[in-house]
C-alpha positions as a LaTeX table, in Angstrom:
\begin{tabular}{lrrr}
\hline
Residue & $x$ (\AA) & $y$ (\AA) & $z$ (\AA) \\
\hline
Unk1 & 0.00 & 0.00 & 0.00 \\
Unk2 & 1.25 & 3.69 & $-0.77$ \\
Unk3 & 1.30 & 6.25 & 1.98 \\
Unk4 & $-1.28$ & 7.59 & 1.05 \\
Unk5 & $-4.08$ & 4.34 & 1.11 \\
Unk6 & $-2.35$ & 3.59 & 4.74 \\
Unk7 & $-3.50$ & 7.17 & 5.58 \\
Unk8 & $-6.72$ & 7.02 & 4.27 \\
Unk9 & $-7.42$ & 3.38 & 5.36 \\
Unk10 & $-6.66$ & 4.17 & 8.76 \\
Unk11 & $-9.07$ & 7.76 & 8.79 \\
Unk12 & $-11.62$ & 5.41 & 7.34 \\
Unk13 & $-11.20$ & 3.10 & 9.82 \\
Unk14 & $-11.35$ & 6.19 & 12.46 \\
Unk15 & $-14.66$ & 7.67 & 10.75 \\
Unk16 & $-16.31$ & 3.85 & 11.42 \\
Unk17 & $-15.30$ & 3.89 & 14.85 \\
Unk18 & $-16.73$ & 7.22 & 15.31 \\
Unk19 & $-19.91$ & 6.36 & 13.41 \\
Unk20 & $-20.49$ & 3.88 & 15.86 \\
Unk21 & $-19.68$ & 6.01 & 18.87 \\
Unk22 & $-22.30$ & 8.26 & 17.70 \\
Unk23 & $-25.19$ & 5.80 & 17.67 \\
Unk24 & $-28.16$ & 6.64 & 20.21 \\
Unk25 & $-27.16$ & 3.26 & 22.17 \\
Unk26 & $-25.28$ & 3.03 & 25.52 \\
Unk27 & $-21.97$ & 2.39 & 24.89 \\
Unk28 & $-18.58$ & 2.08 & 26.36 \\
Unk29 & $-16.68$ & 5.15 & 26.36 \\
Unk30 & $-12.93$ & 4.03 & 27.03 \\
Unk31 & $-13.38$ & 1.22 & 24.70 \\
Unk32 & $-13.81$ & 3.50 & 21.60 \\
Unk33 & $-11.20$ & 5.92 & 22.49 \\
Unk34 & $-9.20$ & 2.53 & 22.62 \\
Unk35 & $-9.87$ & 1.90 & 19.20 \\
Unk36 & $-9.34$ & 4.89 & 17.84 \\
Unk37 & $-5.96$ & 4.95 & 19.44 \\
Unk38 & $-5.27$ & 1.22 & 17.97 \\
Unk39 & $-6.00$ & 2.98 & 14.45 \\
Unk40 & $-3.79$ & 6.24 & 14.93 \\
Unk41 & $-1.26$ & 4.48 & 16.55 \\
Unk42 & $-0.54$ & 1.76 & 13.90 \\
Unk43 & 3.27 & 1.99 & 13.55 \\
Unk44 & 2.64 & 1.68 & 9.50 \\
Unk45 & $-0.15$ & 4.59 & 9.90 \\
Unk46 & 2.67 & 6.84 & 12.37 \\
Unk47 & 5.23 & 6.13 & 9.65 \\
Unk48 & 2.65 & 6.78 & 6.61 \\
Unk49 & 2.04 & 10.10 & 7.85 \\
Unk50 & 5.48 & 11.22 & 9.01 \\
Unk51 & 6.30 & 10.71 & 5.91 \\
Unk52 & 3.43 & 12.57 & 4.06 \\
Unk53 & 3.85 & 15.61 & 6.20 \\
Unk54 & 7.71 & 15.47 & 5.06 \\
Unk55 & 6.97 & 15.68 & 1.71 \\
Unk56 & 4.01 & 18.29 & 1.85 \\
Unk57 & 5.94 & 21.07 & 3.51 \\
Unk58 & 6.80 & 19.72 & 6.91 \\
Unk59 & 3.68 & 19.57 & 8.92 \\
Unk60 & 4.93 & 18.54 & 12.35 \\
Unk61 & 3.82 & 15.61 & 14.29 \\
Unk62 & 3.39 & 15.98 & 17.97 \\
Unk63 & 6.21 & 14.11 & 19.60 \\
Unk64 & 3.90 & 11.95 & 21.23 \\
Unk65 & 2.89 & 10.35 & 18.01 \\
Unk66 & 5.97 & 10.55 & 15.94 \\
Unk67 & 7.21 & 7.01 & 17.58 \\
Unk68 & 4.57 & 5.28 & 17.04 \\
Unk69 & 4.10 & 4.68 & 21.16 \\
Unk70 & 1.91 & 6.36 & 23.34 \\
Unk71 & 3.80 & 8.29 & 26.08 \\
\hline
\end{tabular}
């Protein structure tokens, strides 16, 4: 996959996750803001982006993402 379907995969992935969150249903709070961290945290998704932002004028990542690790 190109950076570029490994970004948009993963915001996909994020929009689901939020379309679910958003349904009129009880639901577990921490267990969706776990999965959208499992999405944005995806060391090929950290790595995807990094390297997008390089190439379209340096867009910096928050050093708490950049590794790939929560901190």
């Amino acid at each position: 996959m190109t950076d570029q379907q490994v970004a948009l995969q993963a915001v996909s992935d994020a929009q689901r996750i939020l379309e679910e969150y958003l349904e009129p249903r009880p639901h577990n709070d921490q267990r969706f803001l776990d999965r959208l961290v499992e999405v944005l945290e995806r060391p090929d998704v950290v790595v995807a982006v990094g390297r997008l932002q390089r190439a379209n004028g340096g867009y910096q990542v928050s050093p708490r993402w950049s590794s790939g690790t929560r901190r």
